[in-house]
N, C-alpha and C positions, 0 to 999 in steps of 0.2 A: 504494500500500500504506500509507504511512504519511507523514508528514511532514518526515522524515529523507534520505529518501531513499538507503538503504543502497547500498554500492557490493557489485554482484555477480560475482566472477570466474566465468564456464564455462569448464570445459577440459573439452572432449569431442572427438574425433578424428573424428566422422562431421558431417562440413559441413552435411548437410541438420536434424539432430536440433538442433543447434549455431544454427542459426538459427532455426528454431522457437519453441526458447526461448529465445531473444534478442527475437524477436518479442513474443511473448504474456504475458512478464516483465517487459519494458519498458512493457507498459499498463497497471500496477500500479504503477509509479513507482521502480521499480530503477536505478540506473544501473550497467549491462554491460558488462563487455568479458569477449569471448570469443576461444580461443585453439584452436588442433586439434592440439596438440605436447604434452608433459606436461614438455620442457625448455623450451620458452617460456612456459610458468606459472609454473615453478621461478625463468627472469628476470626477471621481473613481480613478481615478490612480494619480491626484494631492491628494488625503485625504487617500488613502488607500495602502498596498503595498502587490502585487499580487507576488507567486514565479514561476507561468507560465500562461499564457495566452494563451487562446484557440479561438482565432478570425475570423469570416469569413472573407471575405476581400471585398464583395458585401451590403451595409448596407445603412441604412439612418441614415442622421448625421453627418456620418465621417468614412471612409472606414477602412479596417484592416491596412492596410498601415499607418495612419496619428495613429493608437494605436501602431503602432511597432515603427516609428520615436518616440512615445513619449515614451519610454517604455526600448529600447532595447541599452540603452547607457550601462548597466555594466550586462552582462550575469551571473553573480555571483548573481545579486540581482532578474533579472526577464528576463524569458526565451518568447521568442512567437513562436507559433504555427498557422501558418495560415493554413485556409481552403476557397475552392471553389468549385463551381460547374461551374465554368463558363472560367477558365483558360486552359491555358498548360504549353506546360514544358518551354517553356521562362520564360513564369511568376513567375514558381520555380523561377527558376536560378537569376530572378529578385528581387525576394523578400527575398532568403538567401543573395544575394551580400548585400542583404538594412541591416539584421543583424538576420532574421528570422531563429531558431534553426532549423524550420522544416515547409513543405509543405504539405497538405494531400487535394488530389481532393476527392470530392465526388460523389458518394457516397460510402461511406466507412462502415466497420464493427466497430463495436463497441471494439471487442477484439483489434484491431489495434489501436483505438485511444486510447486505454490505455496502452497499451505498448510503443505508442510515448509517450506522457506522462509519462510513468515510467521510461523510458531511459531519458526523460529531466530532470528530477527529480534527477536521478543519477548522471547524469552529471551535471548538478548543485551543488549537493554536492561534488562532485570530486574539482569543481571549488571553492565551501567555503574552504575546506579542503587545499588546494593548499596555496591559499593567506594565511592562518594560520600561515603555515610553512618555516622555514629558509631550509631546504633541503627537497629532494625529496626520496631520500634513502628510502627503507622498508616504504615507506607510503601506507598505505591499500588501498585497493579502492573497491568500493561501490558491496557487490557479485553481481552476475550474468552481468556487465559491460562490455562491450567490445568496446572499442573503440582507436582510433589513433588523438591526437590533438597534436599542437604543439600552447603552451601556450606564452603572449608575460608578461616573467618575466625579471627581468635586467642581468639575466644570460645565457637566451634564450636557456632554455633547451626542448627538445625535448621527450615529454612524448608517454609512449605508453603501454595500461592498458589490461593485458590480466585475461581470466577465474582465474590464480591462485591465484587472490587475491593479487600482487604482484605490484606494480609498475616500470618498466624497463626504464631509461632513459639513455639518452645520452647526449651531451655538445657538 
C-alpha cells in the first residue's frame, strides 16, 4: 500500500472472514494482527499501538464499540473501522457520532475494504502531517486523496484537499 507500512489490528470473531483479510491485506503491505475476542483487542491496545482498526462490532468479550471508546481518542494516532452484519444505517450514524472513521455492513468485497482502509490510511497521514506544521500553505497531500475536513486547530482553519496535490484552505 504504501511505504509506511501501517500497522493493522482485525478483530472479527468468524476465523475464516479473519483470515481472509489477513491474507489479501497483507499483499498490500499492512502489517496485521488479528484477534477473534473483542476483550483481546481491548489487551492489545493497552501494550501495543495499532494505526487502524478493523472491528466487527458483534463479538464475545467486548463488542467493537467498547475497542472504539478505547481506541478513538486522537485520530492522528489510530483510526477505527467498524463492520456488521447485523446493523443499519442508524447504527452508522451511531457509531461515526461515537468517533468511528468509517462503517462497512457486510457482506462486502474485499476490493472495498481496502480502499476504506487506504483512504484511512491517507487521511491519517494528512492528519500526522497537519499537527507537524505551523501553516497550511503549499502543504502536499497524500496522491490520489480526496476529501473535505474541517480540522479543530487554534486557528480553525478550514481544509479542503483536492486530486492536485495541493492543499486549498481558508480562515
Amino acid at each position: 500500500m504504501n511505504t509506511n507500512n501501517p500497522h493493522l489490528l482485525i478483530a472479527e470473531d468468524d476465523g475464516a472472514l479473519s483470515a481472509i483479510l489477513e491474507e489479501y491485506l497483507a499483499e498490500y503491505g499492512y502489517q496485521i494482527t488479528c484477534v477473534n475476542r473483542g476483550d483481546d483487542a481491548l489487551s492489545l491496545l493497552k501494550t501495543n499501538h495499532f494505526d487502524v482498526i478493523l472491528s466487527d462490532i458483534v463479538m464475545p468479550g467486548a463488542d467493537g464499540l467498547a475497542i472504539l471508546d478505547a481506541s478513538c481518542s486522537n485520530p492522528e494516532k489510530t483510526l477505527v473501522l467498524l463492520m456488521t452484519g447485523y446493523s443499519g444505517i442508524e447504527d452508522a450514524i451511531h457509531a461515526i457520532e461515537r468517533g468511528a472513521y468509517d462503517f462497512v455492513s457486510k457482506p462486502f468485497q474485499l476490493p472495498e475494504i481496502k480502499v476504506r482502509i487506504d483512504n484511512a490510511t491517507r487521511y491519517q497521514s494528512l492528519l500526522r502531517k497537519c499537527s507537524h506544521h505551523d501553516t497550511y500553505q503549499n502543504f502536499e497531500v497524500p496522491d490520489g486523496f480526496v476529501a473535505y475536513q474541517t480540522l479543530d486547530k487554534p486557528h480553525s482553519a478550514a481544509m479542503q484537499a483536492y486530486h492536485s496535490g495541493k492543499l486549498i484552505y481558508h480562515v
